[in-house]
One Martini backbone bead per residue (centre of mass of N, CA, C, O) as a GRO file, in nm:
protein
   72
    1UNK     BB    1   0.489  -0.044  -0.303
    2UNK     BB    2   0.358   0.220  -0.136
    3UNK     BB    3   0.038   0.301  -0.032
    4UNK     BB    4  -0.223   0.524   0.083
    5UNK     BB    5  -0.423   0.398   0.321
    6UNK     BB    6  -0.693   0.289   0.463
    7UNK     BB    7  -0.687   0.043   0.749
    8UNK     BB    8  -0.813  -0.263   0.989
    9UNK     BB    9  -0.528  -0.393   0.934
   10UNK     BB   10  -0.165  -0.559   1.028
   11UNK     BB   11  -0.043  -0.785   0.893
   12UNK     BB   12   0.268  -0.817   1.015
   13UNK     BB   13   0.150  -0.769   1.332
   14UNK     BB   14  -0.162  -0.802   1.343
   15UNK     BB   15  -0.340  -0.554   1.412
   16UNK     BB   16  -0.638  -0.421   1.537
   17UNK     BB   17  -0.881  -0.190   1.470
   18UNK     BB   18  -1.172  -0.054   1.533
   19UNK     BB   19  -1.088   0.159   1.317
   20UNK     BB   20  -0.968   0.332   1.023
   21UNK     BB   21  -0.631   0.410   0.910
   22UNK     BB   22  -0.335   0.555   0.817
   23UNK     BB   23  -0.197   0.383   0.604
   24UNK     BB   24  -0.073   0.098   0.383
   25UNK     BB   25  -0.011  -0.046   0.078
   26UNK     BB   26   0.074  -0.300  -0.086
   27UNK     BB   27   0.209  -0.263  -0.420
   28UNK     BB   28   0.195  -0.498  -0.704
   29UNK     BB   29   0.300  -0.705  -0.996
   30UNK     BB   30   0.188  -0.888  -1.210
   31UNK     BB   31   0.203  -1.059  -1.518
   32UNK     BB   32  -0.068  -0.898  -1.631
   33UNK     BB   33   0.039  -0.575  -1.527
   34UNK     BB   34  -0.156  -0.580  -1.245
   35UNK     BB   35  -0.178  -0.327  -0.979
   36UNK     BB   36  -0.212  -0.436  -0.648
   37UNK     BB   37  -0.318  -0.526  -0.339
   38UNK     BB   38  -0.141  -0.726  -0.099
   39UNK     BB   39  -0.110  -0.548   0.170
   40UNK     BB   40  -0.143  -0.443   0.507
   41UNK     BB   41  -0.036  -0.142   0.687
   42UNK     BB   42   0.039   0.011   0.948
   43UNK     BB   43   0.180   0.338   1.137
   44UNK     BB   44   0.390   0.158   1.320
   45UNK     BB   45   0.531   0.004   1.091
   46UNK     BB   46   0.602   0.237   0.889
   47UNK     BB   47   0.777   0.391   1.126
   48UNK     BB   48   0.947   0.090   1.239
   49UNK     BB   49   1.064   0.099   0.893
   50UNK     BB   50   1.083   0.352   0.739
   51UNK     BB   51   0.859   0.412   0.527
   52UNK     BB   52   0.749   0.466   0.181
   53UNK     BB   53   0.484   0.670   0.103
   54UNK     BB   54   0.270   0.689  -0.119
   55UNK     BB   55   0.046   0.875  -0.329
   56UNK     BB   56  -0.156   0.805  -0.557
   57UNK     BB   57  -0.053   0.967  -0.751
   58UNK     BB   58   0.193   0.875  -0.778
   59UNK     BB   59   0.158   0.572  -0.852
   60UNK     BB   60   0.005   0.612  -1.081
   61UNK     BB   61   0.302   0.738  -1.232
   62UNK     BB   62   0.461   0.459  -1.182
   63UNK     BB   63   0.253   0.295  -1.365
   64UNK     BB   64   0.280   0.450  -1.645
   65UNK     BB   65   0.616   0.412  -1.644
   66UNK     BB   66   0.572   0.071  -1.587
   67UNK     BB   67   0.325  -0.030  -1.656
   68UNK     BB   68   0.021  -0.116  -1.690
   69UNK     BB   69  -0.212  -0.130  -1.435
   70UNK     BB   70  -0.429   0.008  -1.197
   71UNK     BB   71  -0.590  -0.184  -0.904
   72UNK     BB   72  -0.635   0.067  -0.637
   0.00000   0.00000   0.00000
């Protein structure tokens, strides 16, 4: 899943930024249960992907329902 997070660097496309953006980071599911971010995507790349992207609040509620724990 993506979620809302400010970003200084676009790791598919390579982008670096002056300050923080508000981009998404990639977070998904360890082993041990614990769902981290894993890349960050700035926001032009969200746009010429059409990321679906959730706000902290829907994630912390996917991720109680898919169990583990939230570290993001």
């Amino acid at each position: 899943m993506y979620v809302e997070t400010w970003v200084n660097t676009c790791d598919f496309s390579g982008t670096k930024y002056d300050g923080a953006v508000k981009g998404a980071a990639a977070v998904c599911q360890g082993a041990t249960g614990r769902w981290c971010e894993v890349i960050h995507v700035g926001p032009e790349y969200i746009s010429e992907k059409g990321l679906v992207v959730m706000t902290r609040e829907e994630a912390y509620a996917l991720v109680e329902k898919e169990g583990g724990y939230a570290d993001f």
